[in-house]
N, C-alpha and C positions, 0 to 999 in steps of 0.2 A: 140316377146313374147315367143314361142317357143324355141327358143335359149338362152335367159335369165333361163327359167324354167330349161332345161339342168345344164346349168350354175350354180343355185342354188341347183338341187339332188346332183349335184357333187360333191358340195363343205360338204353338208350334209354326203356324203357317206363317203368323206374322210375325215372328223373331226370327224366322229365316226370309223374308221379304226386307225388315229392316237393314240385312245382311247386301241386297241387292239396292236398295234403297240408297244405301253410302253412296254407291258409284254415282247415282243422279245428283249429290251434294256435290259434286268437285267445283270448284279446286277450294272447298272447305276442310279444313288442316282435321286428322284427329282432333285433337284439344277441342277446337272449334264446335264438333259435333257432340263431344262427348259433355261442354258445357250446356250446348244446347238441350242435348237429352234429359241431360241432369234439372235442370230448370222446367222444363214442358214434365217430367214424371213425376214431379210432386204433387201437385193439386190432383194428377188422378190417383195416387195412392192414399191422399186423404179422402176422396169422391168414395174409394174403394172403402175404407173405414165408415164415414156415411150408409152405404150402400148394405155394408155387413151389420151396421147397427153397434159397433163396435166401440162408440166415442168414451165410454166409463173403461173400459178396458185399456183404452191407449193413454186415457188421463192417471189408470191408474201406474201403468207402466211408466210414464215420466215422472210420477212421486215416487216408485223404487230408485228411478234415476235420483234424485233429489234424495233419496233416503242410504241408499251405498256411490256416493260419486267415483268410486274406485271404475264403475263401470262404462264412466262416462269416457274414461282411457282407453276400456278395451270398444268399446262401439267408434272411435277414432281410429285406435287399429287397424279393426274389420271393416271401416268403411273407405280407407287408403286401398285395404284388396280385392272388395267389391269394384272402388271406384277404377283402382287398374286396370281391373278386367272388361269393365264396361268402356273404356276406353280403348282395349286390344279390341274389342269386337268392330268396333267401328273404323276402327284404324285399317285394319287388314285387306278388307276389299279392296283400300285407292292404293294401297303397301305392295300390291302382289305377293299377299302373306295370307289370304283366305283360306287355300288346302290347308296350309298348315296351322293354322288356328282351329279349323274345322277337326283334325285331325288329335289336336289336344283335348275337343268339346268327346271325341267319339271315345278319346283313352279316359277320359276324365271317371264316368263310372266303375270301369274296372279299377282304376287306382282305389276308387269309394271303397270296392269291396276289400281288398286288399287292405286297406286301411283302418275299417272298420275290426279287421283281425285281427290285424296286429297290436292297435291300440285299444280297443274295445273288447277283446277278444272275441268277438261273436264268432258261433258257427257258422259253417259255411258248407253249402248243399256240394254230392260229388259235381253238377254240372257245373256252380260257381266257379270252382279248381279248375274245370276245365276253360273255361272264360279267359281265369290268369294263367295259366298255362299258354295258352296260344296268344294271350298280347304280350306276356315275359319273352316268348319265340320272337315277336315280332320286335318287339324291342330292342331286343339281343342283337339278330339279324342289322336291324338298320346304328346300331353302334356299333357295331366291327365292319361292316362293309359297307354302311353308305355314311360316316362320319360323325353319326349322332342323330338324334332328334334337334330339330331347331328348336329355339329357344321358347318359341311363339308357343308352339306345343306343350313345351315344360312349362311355360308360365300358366297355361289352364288346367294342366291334369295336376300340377301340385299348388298351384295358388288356393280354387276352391276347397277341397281337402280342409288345407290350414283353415282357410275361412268358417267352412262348415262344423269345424270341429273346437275353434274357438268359441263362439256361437254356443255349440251345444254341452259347452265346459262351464260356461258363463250362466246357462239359463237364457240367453238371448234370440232360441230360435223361434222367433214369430217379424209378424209385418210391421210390429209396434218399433223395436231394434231397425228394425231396416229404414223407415221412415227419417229417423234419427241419421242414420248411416247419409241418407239421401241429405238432409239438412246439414249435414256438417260437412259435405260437399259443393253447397249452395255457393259461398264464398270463391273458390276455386277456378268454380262453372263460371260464375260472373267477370272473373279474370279472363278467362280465356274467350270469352264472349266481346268484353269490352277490347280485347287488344286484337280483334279480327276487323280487319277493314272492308267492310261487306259494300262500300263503293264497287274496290278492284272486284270481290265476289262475283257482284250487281254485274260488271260489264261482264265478265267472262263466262255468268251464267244468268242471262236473264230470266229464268223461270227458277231461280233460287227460292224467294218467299214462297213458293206455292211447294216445293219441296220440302221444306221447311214446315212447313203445313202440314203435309202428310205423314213427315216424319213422328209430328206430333202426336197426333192421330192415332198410328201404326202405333207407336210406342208405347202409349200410354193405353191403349183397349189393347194390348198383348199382354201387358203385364193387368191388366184388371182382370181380363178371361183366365187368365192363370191363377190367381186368387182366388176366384170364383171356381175354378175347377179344385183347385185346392181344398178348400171347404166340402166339397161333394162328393168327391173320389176316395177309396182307399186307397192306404199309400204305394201300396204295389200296384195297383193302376197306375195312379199319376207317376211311380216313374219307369212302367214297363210302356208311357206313352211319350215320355219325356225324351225317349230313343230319336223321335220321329224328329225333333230339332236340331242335332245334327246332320242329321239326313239330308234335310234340307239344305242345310248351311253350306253340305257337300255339290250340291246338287247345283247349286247357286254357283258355287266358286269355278264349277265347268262353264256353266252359263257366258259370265262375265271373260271367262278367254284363259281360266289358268290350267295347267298342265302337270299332269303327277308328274314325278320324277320318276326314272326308270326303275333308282334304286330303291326308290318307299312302295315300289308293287307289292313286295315281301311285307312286310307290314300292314299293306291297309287291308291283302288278305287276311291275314292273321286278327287284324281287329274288327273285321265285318265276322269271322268263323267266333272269335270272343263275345262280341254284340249278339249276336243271333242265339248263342249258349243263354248270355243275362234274358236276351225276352223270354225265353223256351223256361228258363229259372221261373221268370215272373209270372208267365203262365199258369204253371204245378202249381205254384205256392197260391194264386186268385183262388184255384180251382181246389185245393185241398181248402180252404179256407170257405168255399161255398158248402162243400161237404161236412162241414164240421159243424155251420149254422143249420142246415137240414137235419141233422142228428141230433143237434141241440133242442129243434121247434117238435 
């Protein structure tokens, strides 16, 4: 458990590093980074497969691919709004769009729960109600008075959703699906890699490749420690810790020089009193759940 939770700060600390990380790639375009990432995270999500021992599992999941190709359409789907999203993320630091990207990652669970109700119908505990209760407030608020949520924001708290729910309509949610997603991104990344002129790069930033480097690095043991916390944690752990990468991301986008607006104060109160409702949720639920293995042994 211990080593799982590791495994999970870790992965938080450095997908909110990669966050600050952008700004040291300038004047590297989105596109730019996001083929880069795309290219540098494949060989560790296979190292990852290796690592988990998991190679009969992934060969078996490309012979379902080969066995229903129907779903070789929806993992092209889902891998255009993974691949979006992974490109907002990177995009946004050099954009002066970080709050508000940051701000979509921090609504993005609550729409979960929300989502999970209405289309799943799961139940939903009285403090979860209270969670969407106060980011609906906030919502509300910044559509009538401060113009809407930006777009940046709507494209994370409803993009994922889709994705996650596609995913688990399909049978697709595991690393095997995502690898694939990554691969059929390859093409793309290569595009926008080949049509970057890392001369002009070179001069205007000459400590680029060692960026580049680190980028690497960061990227690829963030999402491997996340796997690896994955496999070890239950799932209300990994995502009553999965909070803490927003946080970051917020935390980051002060850093680098951005400024709330006056009119999203009402809001990001309203989704820090929401957030705090979801861990207080995830809490009860670890903890009724220890209670129920002691009564069981």
């Amino acid at each position: 458990m211990q080593l799982g939770i590791i495994y999970s700060l870790s992965a938080s600390a450095l997908f909110g590093g990669m966050y600050y990380l952008a700004t040291l790639l300038r004047p590297l375009s989105g596109e730019s980074l996001f083929g880069i990432r795309m290219v540098v995270t494949l060989p560790f999500l296979f190292f990852a497969i290796f690592v988990l021992k998991k190679q009969h599992e992934f060969f078996a999941f490309a012979k379902r691919l080969k066995q229903q190709p129907h779903l070789i359409l929806v993992i092209l789907i889902t891998s255009a709004i993974v691949g979006s999203q992974m490109w907002l993320f990177l995009w946004a630091p050099n954009s002066g769009k970080a709050l508000e990207v940051s701000m979509g990652y921090l609504l993005m669970p609550i729409v979960m729960v929300a989502f999970g109700r209405l289309v799943y119908k799961e139940s939903l505990s009285r403090v979860k109600w209270l969670a969407i209760i106060f980011a609906t407030l906030g919502v509300l608020n910044s559509v009538i008075f401060a113009g809407g949520i930006s777009w940046e924001g709507v494209f994370v708290f409803v993009g994922y959703p889709v994705y996650f729910h596609i995913r688990r309509t399909f049978q697709l949610s595991n690393i095997y699906s995502f690898i694939f997603e990554i691969i059929f991104l390859i093409p793309i990344s290569l595009y926008f890699i080949w049509n970057t002129d890392m001369d002009f790069i070179y001069a205007q930033n000459p400590n680029i490749y060692y960026f580049i480097a680190i980028l690497s690095v960061v990227s690829g043991t963030a999402l491997l420690s996340y796997t690896l916390a994955s496999t070890i944690l239950p799932f209300n752990m990994l995502g009553l810790l999965g909070y803490l990468e927003p946080t970051f991301m917020m935390i980051i986008s002060f850093l680098i020089g951005e400024r709330l607006d006056p009119n999203s104060y009402f809001l990001m109160m309203c989704l820090v009193i929401a957030v705090f409702f979801l861990i207080l949720d995830g809490i009860f639920s670890i903890r009724k759940q220890r209670k129920k293995m002691i009564t069981e042994n």
